[in-house]
C-alpha positions as CSV (number, residue, x, y, z in Angstrom):
1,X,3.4,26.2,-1.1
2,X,2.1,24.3,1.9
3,X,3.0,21.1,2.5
4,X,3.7,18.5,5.7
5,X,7.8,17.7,5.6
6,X,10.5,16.8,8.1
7,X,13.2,19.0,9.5
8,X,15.2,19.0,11.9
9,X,14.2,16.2,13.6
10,X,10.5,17.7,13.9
11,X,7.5,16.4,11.6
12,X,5.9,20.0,10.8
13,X,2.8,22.1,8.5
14,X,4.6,24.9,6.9
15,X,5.6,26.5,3.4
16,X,8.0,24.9,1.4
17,X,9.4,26.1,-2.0
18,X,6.9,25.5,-5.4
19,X,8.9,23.1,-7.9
20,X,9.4,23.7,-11.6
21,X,9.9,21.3,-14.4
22,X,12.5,19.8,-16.1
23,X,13.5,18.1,-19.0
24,X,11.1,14.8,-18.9
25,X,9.0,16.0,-15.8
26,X,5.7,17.7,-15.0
27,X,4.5,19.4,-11.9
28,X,1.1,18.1,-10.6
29,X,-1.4,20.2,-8.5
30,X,-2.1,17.5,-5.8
31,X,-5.8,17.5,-4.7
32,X,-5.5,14.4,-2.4
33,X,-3.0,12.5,-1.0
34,X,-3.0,8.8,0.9
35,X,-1.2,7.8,4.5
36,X,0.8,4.6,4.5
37,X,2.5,3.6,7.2
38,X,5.8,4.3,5.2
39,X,5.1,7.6,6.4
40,X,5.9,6.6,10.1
41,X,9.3,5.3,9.6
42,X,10.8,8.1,7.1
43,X,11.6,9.9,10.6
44,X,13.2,7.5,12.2
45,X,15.4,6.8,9.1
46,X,16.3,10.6,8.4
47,X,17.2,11.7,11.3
48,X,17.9,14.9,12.4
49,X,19.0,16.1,8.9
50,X,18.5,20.0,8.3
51,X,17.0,19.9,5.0
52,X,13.2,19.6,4.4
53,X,11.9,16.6,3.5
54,X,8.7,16.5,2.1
55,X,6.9,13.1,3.0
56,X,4.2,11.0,1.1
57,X,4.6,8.3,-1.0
58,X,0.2,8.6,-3.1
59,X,-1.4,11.2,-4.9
60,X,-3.6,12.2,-7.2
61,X,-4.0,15.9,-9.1
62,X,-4.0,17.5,-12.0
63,X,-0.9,18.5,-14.4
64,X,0.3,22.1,-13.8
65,X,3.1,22.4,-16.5
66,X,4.7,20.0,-18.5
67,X,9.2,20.1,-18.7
68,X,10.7,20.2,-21.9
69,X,10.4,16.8,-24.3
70,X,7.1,16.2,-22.4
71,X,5.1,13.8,-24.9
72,X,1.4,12.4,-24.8
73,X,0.3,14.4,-21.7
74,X,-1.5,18.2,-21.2
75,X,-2.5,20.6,-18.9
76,X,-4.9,19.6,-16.9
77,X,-4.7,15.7,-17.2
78,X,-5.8,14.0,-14.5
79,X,-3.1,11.7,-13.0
80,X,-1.9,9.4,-10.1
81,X,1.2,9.2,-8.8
82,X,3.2,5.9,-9.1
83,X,5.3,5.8,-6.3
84,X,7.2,2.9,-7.0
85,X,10.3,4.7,-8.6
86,X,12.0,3.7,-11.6
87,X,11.0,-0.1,-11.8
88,X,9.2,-0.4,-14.7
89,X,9.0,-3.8,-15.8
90,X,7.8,-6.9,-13.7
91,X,11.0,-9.1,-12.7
92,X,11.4,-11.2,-9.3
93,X,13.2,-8.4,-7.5
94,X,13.1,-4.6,-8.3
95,X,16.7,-3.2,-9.7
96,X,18.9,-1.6,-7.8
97,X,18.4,2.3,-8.7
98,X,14.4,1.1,-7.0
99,X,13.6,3.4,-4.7
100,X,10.0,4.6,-2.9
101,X,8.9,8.5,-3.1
102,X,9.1,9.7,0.0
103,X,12.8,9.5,0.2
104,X,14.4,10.6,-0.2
105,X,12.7,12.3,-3.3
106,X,10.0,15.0,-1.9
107,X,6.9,13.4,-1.8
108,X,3.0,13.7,-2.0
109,X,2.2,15.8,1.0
110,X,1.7,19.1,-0.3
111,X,-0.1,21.0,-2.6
112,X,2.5,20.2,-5.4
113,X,5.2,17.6,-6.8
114,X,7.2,17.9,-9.2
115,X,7.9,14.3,-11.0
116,X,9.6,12.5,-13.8
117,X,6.8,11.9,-16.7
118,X,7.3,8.2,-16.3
119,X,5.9,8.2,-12.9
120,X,2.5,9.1,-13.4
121,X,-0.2,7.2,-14.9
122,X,-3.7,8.9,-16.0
123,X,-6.6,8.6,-13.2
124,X,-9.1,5.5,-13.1
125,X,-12.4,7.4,-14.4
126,X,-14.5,5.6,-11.8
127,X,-12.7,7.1,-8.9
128,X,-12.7,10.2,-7.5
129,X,-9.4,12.6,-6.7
130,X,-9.6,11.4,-3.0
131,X,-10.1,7.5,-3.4
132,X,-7.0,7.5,-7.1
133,X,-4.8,9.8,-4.5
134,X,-4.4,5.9,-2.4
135,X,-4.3,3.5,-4.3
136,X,-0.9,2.9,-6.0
137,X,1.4,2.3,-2.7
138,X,-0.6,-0.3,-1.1
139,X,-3.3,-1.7,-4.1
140,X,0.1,-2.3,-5.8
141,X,1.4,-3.6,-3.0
142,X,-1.3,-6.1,-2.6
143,X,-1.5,-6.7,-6.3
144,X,2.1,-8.0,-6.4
145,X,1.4,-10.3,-3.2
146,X,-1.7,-12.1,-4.5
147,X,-1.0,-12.2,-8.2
148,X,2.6,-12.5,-9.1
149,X,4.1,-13.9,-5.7
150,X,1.1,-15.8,-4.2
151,X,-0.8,-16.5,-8.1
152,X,-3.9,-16.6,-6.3
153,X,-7.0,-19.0,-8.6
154,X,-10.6,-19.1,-8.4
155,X,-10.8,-21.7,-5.9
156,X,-7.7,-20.6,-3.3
157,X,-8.4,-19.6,0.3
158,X,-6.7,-16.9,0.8
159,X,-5.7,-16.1,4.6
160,X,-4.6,-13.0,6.0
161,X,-3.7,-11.9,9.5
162,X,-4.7,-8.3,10.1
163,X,-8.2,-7.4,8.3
164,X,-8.1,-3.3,9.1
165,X,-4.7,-2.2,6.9
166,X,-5.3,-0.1,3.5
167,X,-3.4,-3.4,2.0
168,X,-5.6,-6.0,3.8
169,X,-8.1,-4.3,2.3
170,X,-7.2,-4.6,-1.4
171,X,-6.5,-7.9,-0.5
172,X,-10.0,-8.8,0.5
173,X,-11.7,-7.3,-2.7
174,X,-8.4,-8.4,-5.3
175,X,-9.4,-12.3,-4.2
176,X,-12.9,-12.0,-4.4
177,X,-12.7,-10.6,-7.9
178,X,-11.2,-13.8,-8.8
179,X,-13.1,-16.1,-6.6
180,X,-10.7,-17.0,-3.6
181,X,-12.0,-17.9,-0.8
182,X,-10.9,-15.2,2.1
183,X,-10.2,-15.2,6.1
184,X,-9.4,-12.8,7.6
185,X,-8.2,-11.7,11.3
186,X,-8.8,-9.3,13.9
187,X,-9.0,-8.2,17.6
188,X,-11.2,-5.4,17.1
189,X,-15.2,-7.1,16.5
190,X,-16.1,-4.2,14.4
191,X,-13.1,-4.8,12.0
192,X,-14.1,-8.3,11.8
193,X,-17.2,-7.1,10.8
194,X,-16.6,-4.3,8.0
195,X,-14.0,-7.1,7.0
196,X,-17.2,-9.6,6.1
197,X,-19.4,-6.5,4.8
198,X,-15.8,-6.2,2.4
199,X,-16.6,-9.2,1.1
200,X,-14.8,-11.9,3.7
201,X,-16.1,-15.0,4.2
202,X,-14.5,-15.8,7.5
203,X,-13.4,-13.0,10.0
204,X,-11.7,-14.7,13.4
205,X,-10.4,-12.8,16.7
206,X,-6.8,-12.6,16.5
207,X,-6.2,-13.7,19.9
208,X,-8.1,-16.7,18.9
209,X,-6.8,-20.4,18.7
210,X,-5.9,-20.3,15.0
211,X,-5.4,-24.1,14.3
212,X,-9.1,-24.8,16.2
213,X,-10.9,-21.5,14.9
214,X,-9.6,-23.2,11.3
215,X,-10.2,-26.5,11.5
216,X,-12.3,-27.2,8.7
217,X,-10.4,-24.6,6.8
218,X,-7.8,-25.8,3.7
219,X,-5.2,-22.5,3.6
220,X,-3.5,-22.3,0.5
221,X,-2.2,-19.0,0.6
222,X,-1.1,-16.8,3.3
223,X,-0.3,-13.2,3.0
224,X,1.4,-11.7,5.9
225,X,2.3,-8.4,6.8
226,X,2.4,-8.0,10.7
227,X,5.8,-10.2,11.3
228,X,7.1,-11.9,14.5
229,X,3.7,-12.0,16.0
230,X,2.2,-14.1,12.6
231,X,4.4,-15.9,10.9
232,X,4.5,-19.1,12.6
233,X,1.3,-19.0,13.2
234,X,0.2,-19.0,10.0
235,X,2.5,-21.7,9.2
236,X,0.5,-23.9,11.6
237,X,-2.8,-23.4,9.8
238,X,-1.0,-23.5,6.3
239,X,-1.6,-26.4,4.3
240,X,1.4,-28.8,3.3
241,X,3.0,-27.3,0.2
242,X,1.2,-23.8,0.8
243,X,2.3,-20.5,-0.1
244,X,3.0,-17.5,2.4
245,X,3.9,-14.5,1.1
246,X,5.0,-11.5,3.2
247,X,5.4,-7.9,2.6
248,X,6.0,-6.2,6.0
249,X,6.4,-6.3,9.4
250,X,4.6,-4.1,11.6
251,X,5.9,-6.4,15.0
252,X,9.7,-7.5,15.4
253,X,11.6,-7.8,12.1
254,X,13.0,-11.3,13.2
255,X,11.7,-15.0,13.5
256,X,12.1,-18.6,14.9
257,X,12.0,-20.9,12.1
258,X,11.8,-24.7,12.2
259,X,13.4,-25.5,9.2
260,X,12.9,-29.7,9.7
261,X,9.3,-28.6,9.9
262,X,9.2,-25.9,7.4
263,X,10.9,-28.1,4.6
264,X,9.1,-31.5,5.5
265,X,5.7,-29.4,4.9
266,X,7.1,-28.2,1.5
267,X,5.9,-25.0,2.3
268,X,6.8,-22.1,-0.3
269,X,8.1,-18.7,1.1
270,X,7.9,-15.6,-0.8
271,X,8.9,-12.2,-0.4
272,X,7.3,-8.6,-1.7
273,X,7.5,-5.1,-2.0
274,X,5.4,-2.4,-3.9
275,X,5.4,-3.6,-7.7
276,X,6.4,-2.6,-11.2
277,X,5.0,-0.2,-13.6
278,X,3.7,-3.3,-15.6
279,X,2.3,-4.3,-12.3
280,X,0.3,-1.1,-11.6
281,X,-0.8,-0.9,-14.9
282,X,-2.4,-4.6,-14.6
283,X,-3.7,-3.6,-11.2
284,X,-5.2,-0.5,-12.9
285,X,-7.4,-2.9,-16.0
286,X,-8.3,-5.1,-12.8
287,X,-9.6,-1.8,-10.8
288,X,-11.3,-0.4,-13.9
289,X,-12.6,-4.2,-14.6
290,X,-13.9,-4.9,-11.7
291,X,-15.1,-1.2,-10.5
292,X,-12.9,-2.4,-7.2
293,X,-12.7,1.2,-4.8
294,X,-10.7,1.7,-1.9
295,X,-11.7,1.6,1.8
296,X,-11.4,5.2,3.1
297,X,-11.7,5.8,6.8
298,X,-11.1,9.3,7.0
299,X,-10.3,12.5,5.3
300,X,-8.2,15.3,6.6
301,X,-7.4,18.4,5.3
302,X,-3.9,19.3,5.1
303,X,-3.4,21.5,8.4
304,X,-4.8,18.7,10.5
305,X,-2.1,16.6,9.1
306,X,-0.7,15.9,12.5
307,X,-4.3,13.9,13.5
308,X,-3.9,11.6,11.0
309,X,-0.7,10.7,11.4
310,X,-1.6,9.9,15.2
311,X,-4.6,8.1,13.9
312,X,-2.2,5.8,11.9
313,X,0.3,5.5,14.7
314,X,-2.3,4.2,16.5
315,X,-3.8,1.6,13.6
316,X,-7.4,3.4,14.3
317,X,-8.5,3.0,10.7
318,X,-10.0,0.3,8.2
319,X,-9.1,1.5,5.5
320,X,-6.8,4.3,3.8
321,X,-6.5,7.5,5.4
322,X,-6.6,10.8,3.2
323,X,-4.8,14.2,3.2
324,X,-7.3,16.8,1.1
325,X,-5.1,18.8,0.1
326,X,-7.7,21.4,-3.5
């Protein structure tokens, strides 16, 4: 089957070998498939190892064949894939056998997967193959943020550096479901502006003084996911006893922190990754609720995998990108 998977050091489009079923799996016929930027670090992490690695962490499809013990699900189900592997219930850290698809698991880049029955969930009927196939890495991802870590309320302003990211997106629509205020950053003028059309009430440039360009602003929440070039700047237009929660860190890993001034403000600091099962579930009810879709940017078709990885090297998207793969 075709698929896009490292080898060798090499990120390539080839033919890999079809998966079967086994006891308490199915194999799904992927239609569609979502870019995170995940995708960009497996290589750096694997190496120059010899065996294929299929990458891809979202997908959406329809079950091929069903394993042995296979309960409640059919040929021809549609599905999504939950990439978030074996955390099922919602606690304050994942357990320890937690572990993304992608790797080193083969993942959703292909025209196939082969996956345990507990990691699929059946398709949101108001979405089609190609917006289902990204929403459970970085919805969930943003779900998790702004409900359980950051337990956004009607009411909250909700501030988050970086307005163009699949996440920031979810973001944006999650806390005006719920009636949060939302701000928004961005150096590019037309992000800033899809950002409002999203449903933002504030959209500032990036380079911009925050503490002046936010002076009439009360920040309860901030959800970061850039790093070193953000996080103490959001702590200077964070109110006193605010929440920041952060998921990522797309600049330098490490910070400066003034702890005299971080615990005199009684600021709360949380951390995040992906979610549960009971999480993507929830984030699924709020979806079908609220008719909430993703932001898609662009969709590619398998063989010009290679462009849209260099379209998410280079953060060119608002939005998700897609792989189309039926």
């Amino acid at each position: 089957m075709k698929a896009i998977f490292y080898e060798k050091g090499e990120l390539k489009v080839g033919r890999v070998e079809e998966p079967k079923a086994k006891k308490g799996e199915v194999v799904v016929s992927i239609h569609a498939a979502g870019l995170n930027r995940r995708d960009l670090m497996i290589p750096r992490r694997r190496g120059d190892a010899a065996e294929p690695l299929v990458l891809g962490s979202d997908g959406a499809g329809v079950i091929e064949s069903l394993g042995e013990g296979v309960m409640d699900w059919a040929v021809g189900d549609e599905v999504i894939i939950n990439p978030s592997l074996r955390w099922y219930e919602n606690h304050t850290c994942p357990p320890e056998e937690f572990e993304i698809l992608g790797m080193p698991d083969n993942g959703t880049f292909a025209e196939k997967i082969v996956i345990s029955v507990e990691q699929i969930e059946r398709k949101p009927t108001h979405l089609s193959m190609e917006e289902a196939a990204v929403v459970s890495l970085s919805a969930l991802t943003g779900y998790r943020a702004l409900f359980t870590q950051a337990d956004v309320k009607k009411g909250d302003t909700v501030f988050i550096p970086g307005a163009g990211s699949g996440v920031a997106t979810f973001l944006i629509q999650f806390a005006k479901d719920v009636g949060a205020r939302v701000i928004v950053t961005s150096r590019s003028e037309e992000k800033r502006q899809k950002a409002i059309e999203l449903g933002a009430d504030v959209a500032i440039d990036t380079s911009s003084n925050w503490v002046e360009a936010l002076a009439n602003e009360t920040i309860d929440i901030v959800i970061d996911s850039v790093g070193k070039a953000t996080f103490n700047r959001s702590l200077e237009v964070l109110k006193r006893g605010g929440r920041i929660v952060v998921f990522g860190a797309t600049t330098e890993d490490l910070v400066e922190l003034d702890l005299r001034k971080f615990f005199y403000g009684q600021y709360q600091l949380f951390g995040s990754t992906m979610g549960s099962r009971e999480e993507l579930r929830a984030m699924l009810m709020h979806m079908e609720k609220f008719k909430t879709k993703p932001v898609i940017d662009r969709v590619y078709n398998l063989d010009d995998g290679m462009d849209a990885f260099r379209a998410l090297t280079n953060s060119e998207q608002f939005g998700k990108l897609v792989l189309k793969i039926k």
